[in-house]
N, C-alpha and C positions, 0 to 999 in steps of 0.2 A: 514568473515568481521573482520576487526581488531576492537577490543573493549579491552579499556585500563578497568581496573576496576571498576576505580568512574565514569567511563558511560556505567554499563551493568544497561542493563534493560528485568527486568526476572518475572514482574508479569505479568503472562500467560492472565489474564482478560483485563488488561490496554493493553498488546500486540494486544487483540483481537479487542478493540474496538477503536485503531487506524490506526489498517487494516481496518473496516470500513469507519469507518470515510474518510479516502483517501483509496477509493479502486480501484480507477483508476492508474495502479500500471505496471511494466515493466516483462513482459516473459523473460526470456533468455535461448536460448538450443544453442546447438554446430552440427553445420555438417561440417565434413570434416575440424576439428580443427579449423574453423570459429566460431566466437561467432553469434549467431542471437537473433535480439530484435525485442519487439511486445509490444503498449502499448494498453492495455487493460481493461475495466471495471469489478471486480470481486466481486462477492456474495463470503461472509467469513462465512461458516457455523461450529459449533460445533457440532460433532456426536459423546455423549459420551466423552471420553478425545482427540478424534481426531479433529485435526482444517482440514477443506479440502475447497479448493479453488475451484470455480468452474468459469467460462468463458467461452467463442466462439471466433474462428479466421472465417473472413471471407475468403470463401472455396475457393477462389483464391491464397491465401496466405498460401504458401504452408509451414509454418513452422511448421503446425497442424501435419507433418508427423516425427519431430522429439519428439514430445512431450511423443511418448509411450517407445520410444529407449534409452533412458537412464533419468538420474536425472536433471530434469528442476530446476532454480533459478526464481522466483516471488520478484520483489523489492518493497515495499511499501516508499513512502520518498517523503514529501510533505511539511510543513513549514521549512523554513530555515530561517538564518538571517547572515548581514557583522554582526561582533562585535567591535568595533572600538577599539582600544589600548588609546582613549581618556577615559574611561571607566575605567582606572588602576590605581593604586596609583601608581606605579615607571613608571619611564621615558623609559626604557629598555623592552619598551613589545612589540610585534608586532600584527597586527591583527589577527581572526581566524574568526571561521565562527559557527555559532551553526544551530544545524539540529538534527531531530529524523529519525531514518532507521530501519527497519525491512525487514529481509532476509530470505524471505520461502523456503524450499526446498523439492524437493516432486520427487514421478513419477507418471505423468499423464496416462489419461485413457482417449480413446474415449468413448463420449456418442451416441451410435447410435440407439436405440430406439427414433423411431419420436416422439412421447407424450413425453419424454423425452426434447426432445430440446423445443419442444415449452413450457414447464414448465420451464424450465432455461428464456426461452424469457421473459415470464408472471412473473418470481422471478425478474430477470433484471428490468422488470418496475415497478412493485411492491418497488424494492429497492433505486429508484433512481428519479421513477416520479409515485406516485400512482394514480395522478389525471387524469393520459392516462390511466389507466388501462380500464374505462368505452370504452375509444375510440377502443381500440383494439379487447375487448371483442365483438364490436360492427362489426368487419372486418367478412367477409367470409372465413368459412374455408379451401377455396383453395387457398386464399390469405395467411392467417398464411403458410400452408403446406408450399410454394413457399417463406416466408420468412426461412422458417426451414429449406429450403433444399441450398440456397444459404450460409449457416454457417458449422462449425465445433464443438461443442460444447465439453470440456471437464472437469477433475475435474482433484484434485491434491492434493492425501491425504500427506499432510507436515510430514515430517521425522524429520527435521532438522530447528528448528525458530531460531532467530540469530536478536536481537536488540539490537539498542544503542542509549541511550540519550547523545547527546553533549549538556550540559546545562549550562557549567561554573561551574562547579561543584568542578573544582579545586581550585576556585578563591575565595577572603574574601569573608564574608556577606557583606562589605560594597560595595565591586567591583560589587557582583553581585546584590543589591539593586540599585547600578545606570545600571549595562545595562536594568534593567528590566522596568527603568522609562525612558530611555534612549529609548526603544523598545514600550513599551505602546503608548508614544505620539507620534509614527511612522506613517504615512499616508499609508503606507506597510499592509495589511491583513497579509503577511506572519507572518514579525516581530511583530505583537501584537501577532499575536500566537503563539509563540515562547515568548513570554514575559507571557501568559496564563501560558504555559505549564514549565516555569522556575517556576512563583508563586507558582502553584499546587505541583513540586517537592520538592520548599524549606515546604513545608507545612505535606507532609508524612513523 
């Protein structure tokens, strides 16, 4: 990923936990010099200094078969915002865009131990709705089985993290005090978060 200077972003912690935070996040493998994409929900676990991505394709979707053959990309990249050139002191600017990206890279492994998958299933809901977890716990176990067997489940211990904050970071305090009031009083969920996470960076 191209990342100019003043938008690398390298605190390994704040990376982690806006992989969280958006972890509905994009697969990408190659077959046959074809790119393939997959958007997928992912548990971000630390093990020690390793970050390792774990997921399921469902077992029809057969891109689960390149995932062990070479080095997968995982895209995380979720509020964005327009920045309007109305936001500039000189007349000569054109718009851009602001957005936070984070670029995992890894090589995956199949999980094929069955208690295996159905614990990824049970961390999935656990991470995402824990107030199903009673309903689930509540299904038969040859129901779980038959969900576990219709998935692919895998992990993907990261090699290679790769983030960048585009925050305006190039632009005066005063430029970037109005997009961020400019972006606040947005009707946009994206653009207040993006106006959040602009606050929080002029602040460290």
């Amino acid at each position: 990923m191209y990342i100019p200077k003043h938008n690398r972003f390298e605190d390994k912690d704040e990376i982690v936990a806006f992989m969280k935070r958006f972890g509905f996040a994009t697969i990408v493998t190659v077959r046959d010099q074809v790119p393939l994409a997959t958007h997928l929900p992912f548990i971000i676990e630390s093990r020690n200094e390793d970050i390792v991505l774990v997921s399921h394709f469902a077992k029809a979707n057969d891109q689960w078969k390149e995932v062990e053959n070479d080095n997968v990309l995982v895209i995380f990249t979720e509020p964005h915002a327009y920045i309007s050139p109305s936001n500039y002191d000189r007349q000569r600017e054109v718009p851009t865009w602001n957005y936070i990206s984070v670029h995992a890279y890894g090589r995956g492994k199949i999980i094929e131990d069955p208690q295996s998958v159905i614990r990824l299933l049970e961390n999935t809901i656990d991470n995402f709705e824990l107030s199903y977890r009673a309903q689930w716990d509540n299904f038969p176990d040859d129901f779980k089985h038959d969900m576990a067997t219709g998935i692919v489940a895998f992990q993907i211990h990261v090699t290679d993290l790769q983030a960048k904050k585009k925050l305006s970071q190039n632009k005066t305090e005063n430029e970037r005090t109005k997009i961020i009031d400019s972006l606040s009083q947005s009707n946009d969920a994206n653009e207040r978060m993006i106006a959040d996470y602009m606050k929080r960076d002029q602040n460290q």
